[in-house]
N, C-alpha and C positions, 0 to 999 in steps of 0.2 A: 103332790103334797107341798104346803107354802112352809117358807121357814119362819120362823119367829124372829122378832126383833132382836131379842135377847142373844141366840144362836150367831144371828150374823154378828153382833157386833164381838162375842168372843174371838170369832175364830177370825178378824180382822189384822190382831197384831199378831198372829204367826206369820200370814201372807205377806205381810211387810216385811217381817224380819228373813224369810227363807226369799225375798225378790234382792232386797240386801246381801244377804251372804253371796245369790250370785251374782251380782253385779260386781260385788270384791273380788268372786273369784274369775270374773270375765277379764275383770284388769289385772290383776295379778298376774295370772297366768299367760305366759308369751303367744300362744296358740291356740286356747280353749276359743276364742272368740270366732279365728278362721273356721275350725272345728262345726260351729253352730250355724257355720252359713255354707255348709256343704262340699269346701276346698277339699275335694280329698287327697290333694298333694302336699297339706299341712298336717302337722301331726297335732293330735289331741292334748297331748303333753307332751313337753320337751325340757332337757335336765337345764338346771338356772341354777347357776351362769351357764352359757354355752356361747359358740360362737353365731356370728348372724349368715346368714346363707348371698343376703342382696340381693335376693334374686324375684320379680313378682309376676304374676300373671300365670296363668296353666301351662303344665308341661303338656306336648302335643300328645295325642293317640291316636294310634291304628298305624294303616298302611296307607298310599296313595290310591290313584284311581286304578294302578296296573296291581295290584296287589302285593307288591311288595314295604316291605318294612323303612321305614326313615330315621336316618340319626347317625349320629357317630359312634365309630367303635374303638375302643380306646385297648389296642392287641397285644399290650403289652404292658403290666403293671403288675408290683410287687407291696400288696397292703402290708404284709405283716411279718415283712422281712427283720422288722427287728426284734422276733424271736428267733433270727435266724443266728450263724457265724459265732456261738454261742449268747448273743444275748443282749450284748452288750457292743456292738458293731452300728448299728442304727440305734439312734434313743429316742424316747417317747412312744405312746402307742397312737393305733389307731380310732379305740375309744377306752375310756373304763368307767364302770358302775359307779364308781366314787366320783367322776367329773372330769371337765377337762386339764383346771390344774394339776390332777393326776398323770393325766394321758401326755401334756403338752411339756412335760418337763424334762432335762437334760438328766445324761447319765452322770451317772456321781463323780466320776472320776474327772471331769470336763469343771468342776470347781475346784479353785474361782474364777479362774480364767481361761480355761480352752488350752492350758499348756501340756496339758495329757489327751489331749483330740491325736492319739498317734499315726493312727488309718488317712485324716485330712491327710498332716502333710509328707506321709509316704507317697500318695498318690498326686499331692498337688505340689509339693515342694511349701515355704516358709513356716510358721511355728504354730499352726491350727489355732492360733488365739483367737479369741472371742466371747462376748457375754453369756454366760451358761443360762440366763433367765431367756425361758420359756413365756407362758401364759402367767401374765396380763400385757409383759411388754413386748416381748418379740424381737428388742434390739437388734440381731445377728442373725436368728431363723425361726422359721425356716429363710432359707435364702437361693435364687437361683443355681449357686456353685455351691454347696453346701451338700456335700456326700453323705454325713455323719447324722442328719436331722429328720425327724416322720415329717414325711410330706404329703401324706395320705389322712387326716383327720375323717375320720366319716363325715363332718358335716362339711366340708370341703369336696367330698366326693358328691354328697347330695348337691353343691352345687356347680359340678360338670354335669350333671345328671340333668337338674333344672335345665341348665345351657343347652341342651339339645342332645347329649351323649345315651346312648340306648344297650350298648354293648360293653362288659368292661371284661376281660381278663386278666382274674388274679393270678401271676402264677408263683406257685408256693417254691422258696427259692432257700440254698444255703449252699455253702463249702466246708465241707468237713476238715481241709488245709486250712483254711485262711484262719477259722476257728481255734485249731491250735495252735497257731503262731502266735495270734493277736492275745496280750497277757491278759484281759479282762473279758470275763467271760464268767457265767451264773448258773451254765450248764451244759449236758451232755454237747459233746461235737458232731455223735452218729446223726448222719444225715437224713436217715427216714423217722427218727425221729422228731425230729425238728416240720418234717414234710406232714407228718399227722398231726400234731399241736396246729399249724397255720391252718390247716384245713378246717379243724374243728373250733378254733376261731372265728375262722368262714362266716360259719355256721353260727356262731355267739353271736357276731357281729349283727347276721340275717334276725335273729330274735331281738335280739336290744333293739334295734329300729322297727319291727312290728309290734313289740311293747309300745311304744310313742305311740303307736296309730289304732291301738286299738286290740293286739292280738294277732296271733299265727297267721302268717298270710298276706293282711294287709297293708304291711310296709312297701318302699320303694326298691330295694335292695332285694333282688331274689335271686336265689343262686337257682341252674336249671342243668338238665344234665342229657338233652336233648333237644335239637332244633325246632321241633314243634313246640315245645315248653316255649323257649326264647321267644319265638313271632307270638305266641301268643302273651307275652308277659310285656313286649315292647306293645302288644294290640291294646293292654292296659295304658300305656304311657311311664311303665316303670321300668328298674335298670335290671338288662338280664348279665348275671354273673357268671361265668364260665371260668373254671377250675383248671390248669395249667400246672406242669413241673419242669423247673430249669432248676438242675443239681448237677453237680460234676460226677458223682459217684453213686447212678442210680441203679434199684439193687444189689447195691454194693458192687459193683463191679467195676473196680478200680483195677490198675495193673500193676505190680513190684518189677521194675528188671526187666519189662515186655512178657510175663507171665499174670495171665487173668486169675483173679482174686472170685470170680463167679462161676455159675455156668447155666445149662440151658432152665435147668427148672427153679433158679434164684429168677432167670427172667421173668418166667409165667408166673409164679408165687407174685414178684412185686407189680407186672402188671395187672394182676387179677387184684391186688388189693388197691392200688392208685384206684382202676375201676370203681370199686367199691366204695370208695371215697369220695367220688364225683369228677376226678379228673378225666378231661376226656384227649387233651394233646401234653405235648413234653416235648422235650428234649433229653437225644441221648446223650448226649458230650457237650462239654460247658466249663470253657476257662482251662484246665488239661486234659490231654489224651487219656484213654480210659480204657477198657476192655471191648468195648463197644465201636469207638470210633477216635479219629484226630480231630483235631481243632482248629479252629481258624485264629491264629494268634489276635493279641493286643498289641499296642502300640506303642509306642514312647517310654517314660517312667513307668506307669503301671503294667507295661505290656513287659519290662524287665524282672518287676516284683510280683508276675503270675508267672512267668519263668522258675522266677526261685520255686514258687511255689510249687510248682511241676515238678519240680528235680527231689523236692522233700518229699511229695507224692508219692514219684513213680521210681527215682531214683535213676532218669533220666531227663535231659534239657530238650524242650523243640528239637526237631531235627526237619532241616529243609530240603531243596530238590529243586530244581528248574521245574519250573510248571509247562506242563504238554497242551495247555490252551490257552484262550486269552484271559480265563478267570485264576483270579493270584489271594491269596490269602493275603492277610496285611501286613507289610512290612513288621518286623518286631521292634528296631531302633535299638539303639545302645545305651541309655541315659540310663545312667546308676543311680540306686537310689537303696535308699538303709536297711531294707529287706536282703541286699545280701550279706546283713551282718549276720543272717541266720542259718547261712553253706558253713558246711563242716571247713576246718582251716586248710587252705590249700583248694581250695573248690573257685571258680570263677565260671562264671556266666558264658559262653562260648561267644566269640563274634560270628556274624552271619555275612555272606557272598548276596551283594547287592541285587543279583541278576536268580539269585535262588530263592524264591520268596514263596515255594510252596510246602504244605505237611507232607512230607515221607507218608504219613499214616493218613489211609481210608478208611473205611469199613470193614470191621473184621469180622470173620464168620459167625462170632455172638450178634456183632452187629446187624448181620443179616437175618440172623432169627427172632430179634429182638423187634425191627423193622417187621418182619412178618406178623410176628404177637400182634404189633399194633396193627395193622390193617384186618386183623382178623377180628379183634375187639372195634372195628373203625372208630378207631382213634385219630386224630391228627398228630404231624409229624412236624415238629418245628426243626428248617434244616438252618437256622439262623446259629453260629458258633461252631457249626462243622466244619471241618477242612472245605475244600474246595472239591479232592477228590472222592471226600463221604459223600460229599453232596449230589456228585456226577454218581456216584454208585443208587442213592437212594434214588433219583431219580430216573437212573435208569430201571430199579425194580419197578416205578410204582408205572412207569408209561407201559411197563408189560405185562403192567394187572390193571390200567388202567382206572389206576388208584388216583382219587384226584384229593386226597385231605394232605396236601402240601402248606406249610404258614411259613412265611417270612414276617416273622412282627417287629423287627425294630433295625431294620438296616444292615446286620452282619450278614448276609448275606453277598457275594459278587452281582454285581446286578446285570451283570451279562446273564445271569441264571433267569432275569424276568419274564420273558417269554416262555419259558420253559415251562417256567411256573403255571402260568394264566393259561398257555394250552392244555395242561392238566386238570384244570379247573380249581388252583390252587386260590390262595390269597397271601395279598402283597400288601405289609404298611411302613412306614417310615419314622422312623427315630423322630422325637420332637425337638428336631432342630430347629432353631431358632428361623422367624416367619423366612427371611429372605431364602436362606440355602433350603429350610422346608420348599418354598416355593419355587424354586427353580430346580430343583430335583424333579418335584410332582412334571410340570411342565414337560423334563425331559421325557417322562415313561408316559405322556398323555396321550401319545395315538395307539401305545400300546394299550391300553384300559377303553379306548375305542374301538379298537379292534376287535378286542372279547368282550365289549361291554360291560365292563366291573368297575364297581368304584375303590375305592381307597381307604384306608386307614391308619391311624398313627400308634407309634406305641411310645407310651410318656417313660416308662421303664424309673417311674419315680420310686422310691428307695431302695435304688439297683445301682446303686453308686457310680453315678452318672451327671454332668453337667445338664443343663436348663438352660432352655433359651435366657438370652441376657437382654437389658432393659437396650431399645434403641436409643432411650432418652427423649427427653419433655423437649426438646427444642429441635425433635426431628422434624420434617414438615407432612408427614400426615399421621400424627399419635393417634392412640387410640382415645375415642372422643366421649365422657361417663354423660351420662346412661347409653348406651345400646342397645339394640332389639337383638333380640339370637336368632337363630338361622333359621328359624322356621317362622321368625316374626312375628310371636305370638306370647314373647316374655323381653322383660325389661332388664335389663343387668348393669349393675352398678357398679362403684368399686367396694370390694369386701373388706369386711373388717372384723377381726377378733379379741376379743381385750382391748386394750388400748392400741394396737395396731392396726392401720390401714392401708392396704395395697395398692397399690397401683401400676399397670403391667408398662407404661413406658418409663419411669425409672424403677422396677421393683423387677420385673422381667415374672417368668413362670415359677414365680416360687416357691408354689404346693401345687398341687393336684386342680382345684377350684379358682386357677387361673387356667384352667384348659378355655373356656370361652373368650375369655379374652384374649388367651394367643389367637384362636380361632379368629376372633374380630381382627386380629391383629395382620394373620393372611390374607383375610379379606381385602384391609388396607395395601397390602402387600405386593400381593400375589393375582387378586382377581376372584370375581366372584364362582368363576369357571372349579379355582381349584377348592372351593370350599362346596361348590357341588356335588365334585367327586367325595367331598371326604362323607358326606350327607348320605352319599351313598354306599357308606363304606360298610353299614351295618348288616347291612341285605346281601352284598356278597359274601361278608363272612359268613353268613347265616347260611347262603347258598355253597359254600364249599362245604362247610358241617355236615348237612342236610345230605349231600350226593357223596359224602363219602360215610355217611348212615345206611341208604338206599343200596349201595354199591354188592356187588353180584362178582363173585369169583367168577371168570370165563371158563367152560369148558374146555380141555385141551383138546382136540381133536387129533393129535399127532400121539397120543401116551397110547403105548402098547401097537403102534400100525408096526407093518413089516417093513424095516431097512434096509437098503442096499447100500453101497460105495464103493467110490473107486481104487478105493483100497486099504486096508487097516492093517497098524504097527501090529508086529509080532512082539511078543512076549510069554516067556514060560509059566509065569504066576499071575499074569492076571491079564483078562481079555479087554481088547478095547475094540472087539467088533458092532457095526453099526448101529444094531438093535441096542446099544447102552446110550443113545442117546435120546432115546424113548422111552424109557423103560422108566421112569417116575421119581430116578435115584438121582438125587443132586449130586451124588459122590461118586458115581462109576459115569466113565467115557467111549463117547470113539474118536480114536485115532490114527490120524492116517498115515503115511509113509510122508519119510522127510524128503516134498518136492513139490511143485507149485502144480496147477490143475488138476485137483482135490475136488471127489462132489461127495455130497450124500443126498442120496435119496429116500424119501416119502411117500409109500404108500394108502391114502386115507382110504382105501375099500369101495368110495363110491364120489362122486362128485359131488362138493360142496361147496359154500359161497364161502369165501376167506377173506381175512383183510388185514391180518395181523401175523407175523411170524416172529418169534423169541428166540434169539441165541444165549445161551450160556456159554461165553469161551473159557476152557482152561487157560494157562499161560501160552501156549502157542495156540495163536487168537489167527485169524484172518485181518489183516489190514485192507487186502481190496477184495471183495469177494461181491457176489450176487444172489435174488433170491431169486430163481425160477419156476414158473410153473406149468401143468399140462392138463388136459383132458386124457392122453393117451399114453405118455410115457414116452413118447417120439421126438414130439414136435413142444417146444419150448419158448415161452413164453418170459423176459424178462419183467419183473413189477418192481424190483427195487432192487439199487446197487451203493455201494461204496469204496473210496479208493482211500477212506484215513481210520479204518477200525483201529480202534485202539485197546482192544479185548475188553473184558468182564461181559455183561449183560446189554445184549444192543437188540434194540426192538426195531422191528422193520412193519411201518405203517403204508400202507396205499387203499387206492379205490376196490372196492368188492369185487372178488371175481370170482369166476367158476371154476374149481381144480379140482382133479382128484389125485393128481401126482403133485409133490412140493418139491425144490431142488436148492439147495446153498453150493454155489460152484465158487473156489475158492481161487483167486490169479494171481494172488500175492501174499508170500508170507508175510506176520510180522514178527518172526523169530526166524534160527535157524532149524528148527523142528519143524514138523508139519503143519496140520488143524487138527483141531482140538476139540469138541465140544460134549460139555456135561449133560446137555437138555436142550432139544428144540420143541418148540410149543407152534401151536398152526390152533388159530382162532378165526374165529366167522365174527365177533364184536371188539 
């Protein structure tokens, strides 16, 4: 059918005026136009004003030719810390519905001029002064040394994400102390409070940015709650979020007076609801000693004014001990500072013995169950903030369950523990120290990540009230040079700019979060392209410790309920400590032997089988030099592993597969005046 003249020429000036309106609204709108040309790493709409990202070109997808994942993983970050500490500890947010003059603004009490910033200069010493104005100008912050300021903007996050970043770990953070000290504050101090509000921000957050794109789903930002989620979400080329807890007092189990404030089934209740939540690692202890576990002190000024805060806690100070190995917790230092204006009168901070530099406190028997909860949930176990001898205890449980979901994300850890780790199958990343000590760290641990074939990762630990790399300066002799290509050489990166501020990481240093590329270039310049390799590959092994310790399989004992022998067991009228208790499935009942050196017990497993693995549990009289042997016959004896520096709790004896059907611990040295001791031997074939 033909149209009439008439026809067309009516319907003429609608098609003008509806090619007009879009064309108005192609320019108008920041994004619509990327939008129409298929970019699907640009959003459809984006709020105006907002900040600019600088970033051009596609972000990568998939995996390489071996099939693993690429990118960085960023293991250590805290978005939305500043609903934590009550409230008002971090200012500004990470996005709001209203905008970013919303989001990007100081807390009130910081006008007019930073002379109420009182957390600054507790922690840094001079008068926390500074421009309170936020967004448009940015004067003062965010800034690299800048503890008090959001450094996490989401569109700042989109562009480390752009920059090559694939992995980020939120972890939901607060101090129920620090909170009630600090006079400004908007609300509750309960800590799992505070832990579910971030969380379900998380989650805000995840919507607001797949609003821009169109709807549920297709934003950049996904939070996942399983390793397959993740490879599949970085297969997209987008950032998979993983859900973290670092709190000092989780499930409430804090300690008054060295008497726990919890117990077993506060454990399970708040691990069962973190689960439920999407968290899948944590930390048990963080900043003071707990119900749970010691700490691995702070340092200097602020390591004094977490002191105080320990003593208001728990209503005891650190307490040290000569350390029994080469790994030391951090010196604590003596530098006073106005936090102890808050000790009852007559209270002082204790000095410390130079040469005693470790926590009295390990792992306490909540801690032990708690540890358990989490491998039974496989969960990961962040041992970064723990003593040194928590860290020896959890590490000794997980090598004899052969637990490998170990994280070190940001450096608290002893690094003598790095082996330890990686033979686990753990993962190991580094504080975002500034490029040079970034890179000559990475360097030192590089034949170990050789060894195991792992790469690396950093944790930015930005608004975790922490320093930032600092600017090297414009007149160093190799700056960072604008535009760059990112690490996969496939995007363009500029320098960023918000409001009327613009960054620049050789005088500006890491000042938010979306200077992570540019520190990265900045290693590059630094370091070598060797160490920026590894961090490329840091995604994939975090991926890969998650993933195996998902997978992971309780071993069967092969030792629980066999028939015991020994060479001898203590007498006692009320309670037995004959052989058969250290099979018998009960972590609390022993055998123990007579007080005197060449001590065995025996193992009967009923038939020969292949073994590789034998578990001690010592009570306090432990074996220091002792052996494990074994038999086909009962006769004839076979040494497979020995020691001459046991130092009790749980010590796992690894060698090559063999064939036994008899197991033996022959004991040649005490390390007490008492016998040996043990709560539970365990005999595995994996």
């Amino acid at each position: 059918m033909t149209r009439t003249p008439r026809a067309h020429r009516r319907r003429r000036p609608l098609m003008v005026l509806a090619l007009f309106l879009t064309a108005m609204g192609m320019l108008l709108s920041p994004s619509s136009s990327s939008a129409a040309t298929g970019e699907w790493w640009l959003p459809t709409s984006r709020p105006s004003p907002d900040s600019q990202i600088n970033v051009t070109g596609e972000p990568f997808k998939g995996t390489d030719s071996a099939g693993d994942v690429r990118g960085f993983v960023d293991a250590h970050n805290h978005l939305f810390s500043n609903e934590a500490f009550g409230g008002r500890l971090i200012c500004g947010k990470v996005f709001s519905t209203t905008g970013i003059a919303d989001a990007l603004k100081d807390c009130p009490e910081h006008y007019p001029d930073g002379s109420l910033a009182i957390f600054d200069y507790i922690t840094h010493g001079g008068d926390g002064k500074h421009d309170p104005v936020g967004y448009p100008t940015f004067k003062d912050w965010p800034a690299y040394d800048s503890m008090t300021h959001q450094a996490n903007y989401y569109a700042w996050i989109e562009r480390a994400w752009r920059g090559g970043q694939r992995v980020l770990v939120n972890d939901l953070v607060t101090n129920g102390m620090i909170c009630s000290i600090y006079p400004f504050k908007d609300r509750s101090c309960d800590e799992m409070t505070s832990i579910r509000l971030q969380a379900k921000l998380t989650y805000d957050l995840q919507a607001y940015i797949d609003a821009q794109y169109g709807g549920t789903g297709k934003g950049w930002f996904r939070i996942v709650t399983d390793s397959a989620q993740a490879r599949e979400v970085v297969k997209q080329g987008k950032l998979a979020v993983v859900l973290g807890v670092e709190t000092s007092e989780p499930f409430g189990c804090k300690q008054i007076l060295d008497i726990p404030q919890c117990g077993k089934e506060d454990i399970d209740k708040g691990l069962d609801e973190l689960y439920d939540l999407g968290v899948r690692s944590m930390f048990l202890c963080h900043k003071f000693d707990n119900a749970l576990c010691g700490v691995r002190f702070d340092e200097h000024g602020l390591g004094t004014a977490i002191n105080v805060g320990q003593f208001l806690s728990t209503g005891t100070f650190w307490q040290t001990e000569k350390c029994k190995g080469p790994q030391k917790d951090n010196p604590i230092g003596g530098a006073s500072t106005e936090a102890e204006e808050d000790l009852p009168a007559g209270t002082e901070v204790p000095e410390y013995d130079a040469d005693a530099q470790c926590n009295v406190r390990g792992l306490t028997d909540l801690g032990e169950y708690a540890v358990q909860g989490m491998m039974k949930r496989k969960m990961m176990l962040e041992i970064d903030h723990m003593s040194v001898k928590a860290t020896g205890q959890v590490l000794d449980m997980f090598e004899a369950a052969s637990y490998p979901g170990v994280l070190s994300s940001h450096s608290w850890m002893d690094l003598n523990w790095t082996e330890r780790v990686y033979s686990l199958g753990g993962f190991v990343a580094q504080y975002m120290h500034g490029s040079e000590e970034f890179s000559t760290e990475a360097k030192r641990t590089d034949a170990l990540r050789t060894k195991y074939d792992v790469g690396y990762g950093f944790g930015t630990d930005f608004n975790g009230i922490g320093d930032h790399p600092a600017p090297r300066g414009a007149n160093t002799s190799n700056p960072v040079t604008y535009p760059f290509k990112s690490a996969d050489g496939g995007s363009t990166i500029d320098k960023q700019t918000t409001g009327r501020r613009t960054w620049n990481y050789n005088t500006d240093g890491a000042a938010h979060v979306g200077m992570v590329p540019d520190w990265i270039e900045d290693i590059r310049l630094v370091g070598g392209q060797g160490v920026v390799d590894d961090l490329f590959k840091g995604a994939e092994s975090y991926l890969g410790t998650w993933g195996s310790s998902e997978a992971h399989q309780a071993g069967v004992n092969l030792a629980k309920g066999v028939p015991a022998t020994a060479s001898s067991s203590e007498s006692n009228p009320v309670t037995s400590y004959q052989p058969g208790r250290a099979v018998d499935g009960d972590g609390s009942t022993r055998w123990a032997s007579d007080w005197s050196d060449s001590q065995w017990l025996k193992l009967d497993l009923g038939s020969s089988r292949v073994i590789k693995k034998v578990t001690l549990d010592w009570e306090r009289a432990y074996g220091k030099a002792y052996q494990v042997d074994v038999s086909t016959d009962g006769s004839t004896w076979r040494t497979v592993w020995s020691t001459t520096s046991g130092d009790g709790g749980l010590d796992t004896a690894t060698f090559s597969s063999v064939s036994a059907r008899y197991v033996r611990m022959l004991g040649t040295d005490r390390g007490t005046d008492w016998g040996y001791s043990l709560y539970e031997v365990g005999v595995y074939s994996g």
